[in-house]
C-alpha positions as a Markdown table, in Angstrom:
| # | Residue | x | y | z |
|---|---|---|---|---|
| 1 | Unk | 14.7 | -40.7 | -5.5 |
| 2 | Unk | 16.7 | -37.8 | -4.1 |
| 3 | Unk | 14.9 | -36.2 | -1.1 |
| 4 | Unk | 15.5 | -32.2 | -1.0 |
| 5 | Unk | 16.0 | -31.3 | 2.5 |
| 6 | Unk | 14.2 | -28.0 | 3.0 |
| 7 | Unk | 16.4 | -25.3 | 5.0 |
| 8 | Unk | 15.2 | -24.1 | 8.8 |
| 9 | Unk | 13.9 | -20.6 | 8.6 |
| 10 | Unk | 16.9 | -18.1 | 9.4 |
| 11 | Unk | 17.0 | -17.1 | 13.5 |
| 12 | Unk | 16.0 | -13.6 | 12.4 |
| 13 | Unk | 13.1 | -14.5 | 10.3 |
| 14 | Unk | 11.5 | -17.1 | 12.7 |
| 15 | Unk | 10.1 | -14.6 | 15.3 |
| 16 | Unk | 7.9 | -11.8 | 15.1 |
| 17 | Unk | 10.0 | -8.3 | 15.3 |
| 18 | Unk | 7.5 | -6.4 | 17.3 |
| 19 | Unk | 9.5 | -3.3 | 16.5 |
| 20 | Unk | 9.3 | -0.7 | 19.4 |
| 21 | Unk | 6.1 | 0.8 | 20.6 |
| 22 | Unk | 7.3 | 2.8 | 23.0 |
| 23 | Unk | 7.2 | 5.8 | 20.7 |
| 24 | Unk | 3.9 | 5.3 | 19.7 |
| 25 | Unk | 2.6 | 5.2 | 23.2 |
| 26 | Unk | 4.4 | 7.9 | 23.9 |
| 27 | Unk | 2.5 | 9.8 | 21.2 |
| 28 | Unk | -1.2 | 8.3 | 22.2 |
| 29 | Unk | -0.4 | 9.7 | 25.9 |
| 30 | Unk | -0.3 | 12.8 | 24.7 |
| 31 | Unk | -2.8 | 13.2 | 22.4 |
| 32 | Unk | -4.8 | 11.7 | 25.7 |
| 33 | Unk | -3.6 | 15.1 | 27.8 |
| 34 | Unk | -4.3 | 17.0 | 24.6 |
| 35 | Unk | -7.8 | 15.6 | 24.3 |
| 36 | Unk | -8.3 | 15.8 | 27.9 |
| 37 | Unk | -7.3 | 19.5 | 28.1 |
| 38 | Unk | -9.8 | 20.3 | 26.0 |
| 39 | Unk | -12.8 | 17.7 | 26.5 |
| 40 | Unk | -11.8 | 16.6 | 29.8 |
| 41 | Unk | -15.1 | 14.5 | 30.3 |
| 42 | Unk | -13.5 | 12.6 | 27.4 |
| 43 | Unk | -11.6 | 10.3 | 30.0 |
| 44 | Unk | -14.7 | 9.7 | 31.7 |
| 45 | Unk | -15.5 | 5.7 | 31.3 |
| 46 | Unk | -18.4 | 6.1 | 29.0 |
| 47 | Unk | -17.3 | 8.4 | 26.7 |
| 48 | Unk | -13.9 | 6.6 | 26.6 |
| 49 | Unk | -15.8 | 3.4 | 25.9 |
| 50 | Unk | -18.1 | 5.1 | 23.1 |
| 51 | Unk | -15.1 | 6.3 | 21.3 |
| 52 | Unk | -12.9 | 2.9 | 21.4 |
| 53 | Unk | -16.6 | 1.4 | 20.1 |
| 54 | Unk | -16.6 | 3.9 | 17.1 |
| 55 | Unk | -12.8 | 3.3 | 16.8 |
| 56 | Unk | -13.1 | -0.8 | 16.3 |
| 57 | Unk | -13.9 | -0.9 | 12.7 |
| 58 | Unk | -11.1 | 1.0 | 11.8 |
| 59 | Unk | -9.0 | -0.8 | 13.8 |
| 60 | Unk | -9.6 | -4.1 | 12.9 |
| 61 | Unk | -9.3 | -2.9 | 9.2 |
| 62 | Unk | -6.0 | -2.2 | 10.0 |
| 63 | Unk | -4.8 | -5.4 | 12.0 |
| 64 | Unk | -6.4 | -7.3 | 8.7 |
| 65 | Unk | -4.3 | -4.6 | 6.4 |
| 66 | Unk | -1.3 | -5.7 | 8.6 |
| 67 | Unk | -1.4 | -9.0 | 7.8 |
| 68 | Unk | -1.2 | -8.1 | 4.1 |
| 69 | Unk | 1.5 | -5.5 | 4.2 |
| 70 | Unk | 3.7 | -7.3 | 6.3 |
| 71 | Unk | 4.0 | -10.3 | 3.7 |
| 72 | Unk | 5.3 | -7.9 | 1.8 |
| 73 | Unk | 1.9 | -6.7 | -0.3 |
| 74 | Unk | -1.0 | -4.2 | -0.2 |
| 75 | Unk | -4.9 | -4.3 | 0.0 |
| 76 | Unk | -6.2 | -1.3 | -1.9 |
| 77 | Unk | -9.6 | -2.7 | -2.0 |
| 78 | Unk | -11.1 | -3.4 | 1.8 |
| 79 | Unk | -13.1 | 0.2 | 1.2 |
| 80 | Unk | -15.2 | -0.3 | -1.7 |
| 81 | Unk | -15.4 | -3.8 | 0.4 |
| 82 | Unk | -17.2 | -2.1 | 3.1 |
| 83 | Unk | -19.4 | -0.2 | 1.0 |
| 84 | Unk | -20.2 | -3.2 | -1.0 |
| 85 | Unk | -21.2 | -5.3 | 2.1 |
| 86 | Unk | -23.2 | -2.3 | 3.4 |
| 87 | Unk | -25.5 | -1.6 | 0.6 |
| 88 | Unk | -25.3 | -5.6 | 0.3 |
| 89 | Unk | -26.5 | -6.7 | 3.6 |
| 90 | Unk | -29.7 | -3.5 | 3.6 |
| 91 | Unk | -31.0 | -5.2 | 0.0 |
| 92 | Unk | -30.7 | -8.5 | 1.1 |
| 93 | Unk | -32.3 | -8.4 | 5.0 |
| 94 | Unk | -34.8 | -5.6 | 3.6 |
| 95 | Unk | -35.3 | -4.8 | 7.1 |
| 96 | Unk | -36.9 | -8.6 | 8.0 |
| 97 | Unk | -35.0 | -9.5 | 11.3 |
| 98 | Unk | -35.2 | -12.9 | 10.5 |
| 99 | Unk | -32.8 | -12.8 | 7.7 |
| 100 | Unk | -30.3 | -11.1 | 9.8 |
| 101 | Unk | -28.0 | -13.7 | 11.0 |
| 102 | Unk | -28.0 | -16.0 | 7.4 |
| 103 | Unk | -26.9 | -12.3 | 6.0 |
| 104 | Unk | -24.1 | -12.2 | 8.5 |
| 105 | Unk | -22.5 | -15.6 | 7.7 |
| 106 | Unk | -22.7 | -14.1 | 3.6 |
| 107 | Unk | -21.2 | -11.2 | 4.5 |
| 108 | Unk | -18.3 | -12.9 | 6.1 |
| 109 | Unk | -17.9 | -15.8 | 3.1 |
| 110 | Unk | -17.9 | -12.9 | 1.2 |
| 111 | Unk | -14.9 | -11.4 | 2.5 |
| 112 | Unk | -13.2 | -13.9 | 2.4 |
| 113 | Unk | -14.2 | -14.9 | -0.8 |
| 114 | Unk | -13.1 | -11.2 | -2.2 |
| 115 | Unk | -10.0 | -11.8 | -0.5 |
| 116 | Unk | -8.9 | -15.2 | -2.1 |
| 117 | Unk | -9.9 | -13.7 | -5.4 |
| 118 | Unk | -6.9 | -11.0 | -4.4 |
| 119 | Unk | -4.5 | -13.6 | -3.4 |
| 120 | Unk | -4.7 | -16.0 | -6.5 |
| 121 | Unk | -4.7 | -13.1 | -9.0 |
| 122 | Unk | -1.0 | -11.9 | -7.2 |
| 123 | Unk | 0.6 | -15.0 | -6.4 |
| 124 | Unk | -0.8 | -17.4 | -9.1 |
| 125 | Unk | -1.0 | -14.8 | -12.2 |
| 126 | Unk | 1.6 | -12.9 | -10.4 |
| 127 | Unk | -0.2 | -9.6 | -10.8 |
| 128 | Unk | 1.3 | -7.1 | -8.7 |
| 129 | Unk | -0.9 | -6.7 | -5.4 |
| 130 | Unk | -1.0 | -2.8 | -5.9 |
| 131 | Unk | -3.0 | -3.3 | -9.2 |
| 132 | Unk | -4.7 | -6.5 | -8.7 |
| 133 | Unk | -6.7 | -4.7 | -5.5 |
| 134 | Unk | -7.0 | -1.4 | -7.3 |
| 135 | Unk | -8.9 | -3.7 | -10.0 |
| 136 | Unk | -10.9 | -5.0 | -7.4 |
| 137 | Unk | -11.9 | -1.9 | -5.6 |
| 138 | Unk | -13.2 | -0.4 | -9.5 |
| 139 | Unk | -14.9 | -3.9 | -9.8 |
| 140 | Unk | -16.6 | -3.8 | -6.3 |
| 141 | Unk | -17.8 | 0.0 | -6.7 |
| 142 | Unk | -19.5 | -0.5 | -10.5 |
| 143 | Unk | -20.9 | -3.9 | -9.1 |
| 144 | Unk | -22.6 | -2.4 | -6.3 |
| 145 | Unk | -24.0 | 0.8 | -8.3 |
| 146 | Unk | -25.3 | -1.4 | -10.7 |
| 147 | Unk | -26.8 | -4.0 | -8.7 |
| 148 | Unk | -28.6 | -0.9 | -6.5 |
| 149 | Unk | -29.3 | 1.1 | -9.5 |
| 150 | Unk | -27.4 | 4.0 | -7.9 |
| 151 | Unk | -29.5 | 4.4 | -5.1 |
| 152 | Unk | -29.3 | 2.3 | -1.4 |
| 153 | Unk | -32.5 | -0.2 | -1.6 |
| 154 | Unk | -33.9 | -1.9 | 1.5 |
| 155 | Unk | -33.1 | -1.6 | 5.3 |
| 156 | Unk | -31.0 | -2.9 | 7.7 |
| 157 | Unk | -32.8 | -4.9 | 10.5 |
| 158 | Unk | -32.6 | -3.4 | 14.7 |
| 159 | Unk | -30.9 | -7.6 | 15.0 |
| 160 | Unk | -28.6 | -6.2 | 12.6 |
| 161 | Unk | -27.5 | -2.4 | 13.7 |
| 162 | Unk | -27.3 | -3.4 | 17.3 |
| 163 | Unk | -23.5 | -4.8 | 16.6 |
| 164 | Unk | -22.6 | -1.0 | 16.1 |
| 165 | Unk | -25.2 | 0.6 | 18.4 |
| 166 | Unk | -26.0 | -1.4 | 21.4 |
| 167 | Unk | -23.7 | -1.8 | 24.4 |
| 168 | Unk | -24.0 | -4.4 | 27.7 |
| 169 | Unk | -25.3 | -1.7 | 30.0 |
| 170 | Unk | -25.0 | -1.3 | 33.7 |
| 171 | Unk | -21.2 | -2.4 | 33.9 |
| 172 | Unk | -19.6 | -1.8 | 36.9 |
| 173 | Unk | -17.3 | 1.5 | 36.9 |
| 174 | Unk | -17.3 | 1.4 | 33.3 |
| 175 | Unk | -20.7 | 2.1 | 32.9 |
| 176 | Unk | -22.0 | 0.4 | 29.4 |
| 177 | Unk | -19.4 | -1.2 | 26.7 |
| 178 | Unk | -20.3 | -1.4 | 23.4 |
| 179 | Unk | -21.0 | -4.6 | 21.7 |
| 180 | Unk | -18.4 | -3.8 | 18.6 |
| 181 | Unk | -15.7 | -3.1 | 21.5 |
| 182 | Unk | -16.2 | -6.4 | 22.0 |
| 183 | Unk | -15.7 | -7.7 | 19.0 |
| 184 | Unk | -12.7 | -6.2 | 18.7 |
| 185 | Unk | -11.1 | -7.0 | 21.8 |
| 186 | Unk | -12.1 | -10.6 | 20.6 |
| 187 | Unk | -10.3 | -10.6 | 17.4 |
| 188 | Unk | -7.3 | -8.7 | 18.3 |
| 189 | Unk | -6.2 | -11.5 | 20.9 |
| 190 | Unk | -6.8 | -13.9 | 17.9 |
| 191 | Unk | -5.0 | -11.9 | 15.6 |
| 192 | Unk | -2.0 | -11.2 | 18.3 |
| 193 | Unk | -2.2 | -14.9 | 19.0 |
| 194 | Unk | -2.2 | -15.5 | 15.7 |
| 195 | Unk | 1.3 | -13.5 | 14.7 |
| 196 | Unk | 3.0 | -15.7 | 17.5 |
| 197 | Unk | 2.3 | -19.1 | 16.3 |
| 198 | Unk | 3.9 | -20.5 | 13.3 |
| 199 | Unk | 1.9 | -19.2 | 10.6 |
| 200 | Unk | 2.7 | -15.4 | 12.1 |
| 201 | Unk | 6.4 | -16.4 | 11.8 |
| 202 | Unk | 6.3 | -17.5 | 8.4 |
| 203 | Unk | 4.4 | -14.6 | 7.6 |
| 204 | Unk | 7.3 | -12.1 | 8.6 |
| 205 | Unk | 9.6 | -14.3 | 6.8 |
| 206 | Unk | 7.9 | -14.5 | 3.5 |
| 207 | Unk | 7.3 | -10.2 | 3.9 |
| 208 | Unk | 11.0 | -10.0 | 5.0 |
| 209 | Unk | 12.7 | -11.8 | 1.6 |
| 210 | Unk | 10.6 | -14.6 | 0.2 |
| 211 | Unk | 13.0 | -16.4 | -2.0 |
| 212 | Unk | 15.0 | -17.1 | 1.7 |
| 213 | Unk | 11.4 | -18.2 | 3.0 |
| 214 | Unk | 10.3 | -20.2 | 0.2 |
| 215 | Unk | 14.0 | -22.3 | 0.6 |
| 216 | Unk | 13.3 | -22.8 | 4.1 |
| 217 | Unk | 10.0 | -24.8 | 3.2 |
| 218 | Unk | 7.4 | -21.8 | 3.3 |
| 219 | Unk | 4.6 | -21.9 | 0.9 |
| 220 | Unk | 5.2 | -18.0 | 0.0 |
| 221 | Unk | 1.8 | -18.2 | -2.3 |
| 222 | Unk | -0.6 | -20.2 | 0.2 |
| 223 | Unk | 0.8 | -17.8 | 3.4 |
| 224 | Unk | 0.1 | -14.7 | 1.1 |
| 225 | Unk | -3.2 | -16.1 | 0.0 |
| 226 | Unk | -4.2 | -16.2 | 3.7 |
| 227 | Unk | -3.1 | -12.4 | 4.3 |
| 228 | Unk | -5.7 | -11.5 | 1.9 |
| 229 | Unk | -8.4 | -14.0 | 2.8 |
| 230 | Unk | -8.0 | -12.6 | 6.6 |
| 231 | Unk | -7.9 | -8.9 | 5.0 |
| 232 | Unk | -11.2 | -10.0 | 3.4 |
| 233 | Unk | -12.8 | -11.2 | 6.7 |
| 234 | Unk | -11.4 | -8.1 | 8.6 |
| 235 | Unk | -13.1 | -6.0 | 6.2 |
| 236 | Unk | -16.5 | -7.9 | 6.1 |
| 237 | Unk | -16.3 | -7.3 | 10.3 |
| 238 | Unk | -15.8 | -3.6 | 9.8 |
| 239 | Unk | -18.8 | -3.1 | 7.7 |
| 240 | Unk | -20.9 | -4.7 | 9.7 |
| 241 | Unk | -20.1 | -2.8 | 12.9 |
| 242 | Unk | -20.2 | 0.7 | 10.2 |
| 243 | Unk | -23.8 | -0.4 | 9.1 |
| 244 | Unk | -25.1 | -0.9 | 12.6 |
| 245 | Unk | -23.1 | 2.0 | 13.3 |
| 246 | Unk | -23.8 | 4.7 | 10.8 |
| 247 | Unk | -26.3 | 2.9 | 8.5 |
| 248 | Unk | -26.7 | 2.5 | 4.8 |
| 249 | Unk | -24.3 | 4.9 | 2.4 |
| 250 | Unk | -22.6 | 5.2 | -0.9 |
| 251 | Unk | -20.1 | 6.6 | 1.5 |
| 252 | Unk | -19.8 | 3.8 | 4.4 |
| 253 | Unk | -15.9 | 2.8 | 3.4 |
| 254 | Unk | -14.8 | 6.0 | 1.1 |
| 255 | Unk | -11.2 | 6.5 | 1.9 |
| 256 | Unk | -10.9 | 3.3 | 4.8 |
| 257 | Unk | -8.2 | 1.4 | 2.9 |
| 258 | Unk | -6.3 | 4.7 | 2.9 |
| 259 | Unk | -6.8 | 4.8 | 6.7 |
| 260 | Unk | -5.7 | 1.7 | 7.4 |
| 261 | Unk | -2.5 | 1.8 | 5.5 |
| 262 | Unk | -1.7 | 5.1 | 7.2 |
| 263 | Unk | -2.2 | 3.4 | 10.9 |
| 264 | Unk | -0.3 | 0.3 | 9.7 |
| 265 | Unk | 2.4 | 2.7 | 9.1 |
| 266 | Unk | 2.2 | 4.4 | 11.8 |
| 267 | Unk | 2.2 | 1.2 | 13.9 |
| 268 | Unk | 5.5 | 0.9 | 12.8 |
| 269 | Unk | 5.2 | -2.0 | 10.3 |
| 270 | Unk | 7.6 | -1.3 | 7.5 |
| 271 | Unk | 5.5 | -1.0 | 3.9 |
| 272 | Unk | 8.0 | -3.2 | 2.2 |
| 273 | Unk | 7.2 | -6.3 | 4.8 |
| 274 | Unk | 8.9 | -8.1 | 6.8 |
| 275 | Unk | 9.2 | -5.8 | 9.8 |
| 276 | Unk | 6.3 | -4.8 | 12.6 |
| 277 | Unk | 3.8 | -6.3 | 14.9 |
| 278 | Unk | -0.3 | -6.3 | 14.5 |
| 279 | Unk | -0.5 | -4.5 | 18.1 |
| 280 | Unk | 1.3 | -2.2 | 16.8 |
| 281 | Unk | -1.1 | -1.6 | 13.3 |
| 282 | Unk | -3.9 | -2.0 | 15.9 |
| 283 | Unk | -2.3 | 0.8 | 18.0 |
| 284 | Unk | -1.5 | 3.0 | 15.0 |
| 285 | Unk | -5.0 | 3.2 | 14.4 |
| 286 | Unk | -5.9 | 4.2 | 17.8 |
| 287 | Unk | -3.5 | 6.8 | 17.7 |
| 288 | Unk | -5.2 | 8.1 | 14.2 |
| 289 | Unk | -8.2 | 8.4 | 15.4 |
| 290 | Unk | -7.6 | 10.1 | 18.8 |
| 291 | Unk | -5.5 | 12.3 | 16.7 |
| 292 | Unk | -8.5 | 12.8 | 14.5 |
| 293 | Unk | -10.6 | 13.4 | 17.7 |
| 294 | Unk | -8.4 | 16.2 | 18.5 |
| 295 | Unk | -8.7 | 17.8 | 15.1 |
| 296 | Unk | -12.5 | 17.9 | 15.7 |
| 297 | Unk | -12.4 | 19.4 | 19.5 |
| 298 | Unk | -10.4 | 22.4 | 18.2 |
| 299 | Unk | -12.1 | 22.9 | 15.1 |
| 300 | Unk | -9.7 | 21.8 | 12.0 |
| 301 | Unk | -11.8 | 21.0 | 8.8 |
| 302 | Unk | -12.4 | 17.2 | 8.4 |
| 303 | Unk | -11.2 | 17.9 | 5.0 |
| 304 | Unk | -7.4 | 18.0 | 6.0 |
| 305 | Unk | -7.6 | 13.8 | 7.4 |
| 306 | Unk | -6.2 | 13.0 | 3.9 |
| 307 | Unk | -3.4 | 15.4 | 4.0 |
| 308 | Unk | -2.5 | 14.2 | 7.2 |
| 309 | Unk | -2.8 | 10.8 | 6.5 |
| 310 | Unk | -0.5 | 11.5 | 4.1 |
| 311 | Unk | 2.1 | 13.4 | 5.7 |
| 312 | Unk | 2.2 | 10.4 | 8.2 |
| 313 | Unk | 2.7 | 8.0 | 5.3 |
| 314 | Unk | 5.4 | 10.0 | 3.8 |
| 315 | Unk | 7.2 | 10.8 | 7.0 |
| 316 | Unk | 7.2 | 7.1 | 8.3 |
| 317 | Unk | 8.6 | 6.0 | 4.9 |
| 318 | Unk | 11.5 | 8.2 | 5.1 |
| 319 | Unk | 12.3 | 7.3 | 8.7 |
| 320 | Unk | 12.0 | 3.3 | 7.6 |
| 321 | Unk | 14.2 | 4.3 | 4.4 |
| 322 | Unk | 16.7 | 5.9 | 6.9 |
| 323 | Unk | 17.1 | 3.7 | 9.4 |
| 324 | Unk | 17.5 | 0.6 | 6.6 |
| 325 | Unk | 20.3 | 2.8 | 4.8 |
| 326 | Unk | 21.7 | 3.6 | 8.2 |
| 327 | Unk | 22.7 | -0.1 | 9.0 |
């Protein structure tokens, strides 16, 4: 029996390209003066702490988005996600605390679950990511209506709402940190340590050319399969920091898959895969919503965040499609 010796992955293709974010934190430094011109108790611990608090769901949205863009797919379906785990996790704790944590661990198999569904449909029926996600984001929104009857039913518990409310108080020059800035700083050094072990290379390989990865001895399907399943999970975190946060709504992820694509992009993580770092998606969303945060201070209608989400897409696109025709 003929042994078929798998190739090594390419030098290129078996580290993570960070890509440079210099640029980017060029940008957030100013939109920090900007801010600070206008609000300047902004910069003042506890209000900076309160905003990178609101900030972590979208954030970690995005670092899970990342995963999944940068193997060389997309995730259209982590809002209607949210929403669903919202409304969810109110009719199943029904505002009885001790139901709060078994709720928790459903929520999170549940994401996960939603995001395996994602993966086999593309890499085993070989559905195109785009539509197989689009599906699932009409499936999760008629699912959740009809189980609710169209209306949010139940409550979520105090046990519950404190992820996205409470904070550790009394901290020493920082004043209070907030529980879901935690959380975030948590999962974003897994998710950074993540990208650097060998899964994280494999990852860029199989975004960067696949057919090169999968001769090499990557399981493209499997590594793609994760992406979504850690898409899933990100998503499932999210909602349960915007439920303690903001509470139950039809509402609670309208438009977040959208906003995490545009910070992913922004992060400088190319849309084709292959190419980009998580800090940098994680930073790119930071950057959004400071930029967002301005918009507010000097009075732009909230309405224009889509247009400007966007232009940003567009405009990153064309200077991806530049630079890769330039070389």
């Amino acid at each position: 029996m003929q042994l078929v010796q798998r190739r090594p992955l390419p030098p290129q293709l078996s580290r993570v390209r960070a890509g440079g974010l210099l640029p980017l934190l060029a940008i957030l430094a100013v939109l920090l003066v900007l801010v600070a011109v206008r609000q300047p108790d902004f910069l003042a611990p506890a209000s900076l702490m309160s905003f990178l608090g609101r900030s972590a769901p979208i954030i970690l949205l995005a670092a899970g988005q990342y995963f999944v863009i940068v193997s060389g797919e997309f995730d259209l379906s982590v809002g209607s996600l949210v929403t669903a785990q919202v409304v969810v996790a109110a009719r199943l704790i029904d505002s009885d605390p001790s139901r709060t944590w078994p709720v928790v661990l459903v929520l999170l198999a549940g994401g996960v679950l939603v995001g395996l569904v994602n993966g086999l449909i593309t890499t085993r029926l070989r559905v195109p990511s785009f539509i197989t996600t689009l599906g699932m984001f009409l499936i999760l929104v008629g699912a959740v209506y009809l189980w609710s009857d169209g209306a949010p039913k139940g409550g979520l518990s105090e046990e519950f709402r404190r992820f996205g409310r409470r904070a550790f108080e009394d901290v020493p020059v920082l004043g209070r940190i907030p529980y879901a800035l935690v959380v975030l700083l948590v999962l974003a050094t897994l998710a950074v340590l993540l990208m650097r072990s060998d899964f994280g290379r494999i990852l860029v390989a199989v975004g960067d050319n696949a057919r090169t990865a999968a001769l090499s001895g990557a399981r493209v399907a499997r590594t793609r399969t994760i992406a979504f399943m850690l898409s899933g999970l990100a998503a499932a975190v999210a909602a349960i920091l915007i439920g303690g946060y903001s509470g139950v709504s039809f509402q609670a992820g309208a438009g977040l898959e959208f906003g995490a694509i545009t910070a992913v992009v922004l992060g400088g993580v190319a849309l084709g895969g292959g190419r980009g770092s998580v800090a940098g998606a994680m930073l790119g969303a930071l950057t959004l919503e400071l930029l967002f945060t301005l918009m507010n201070f000097y009075g732009v209608s909230g309405a224009l965040r889509p247009t400007v989400q966007g232009a940003i897409i567009l405009f990153a696109v064309a200077v991806s499609t530049r630079r890769s025709t330039s070389r």
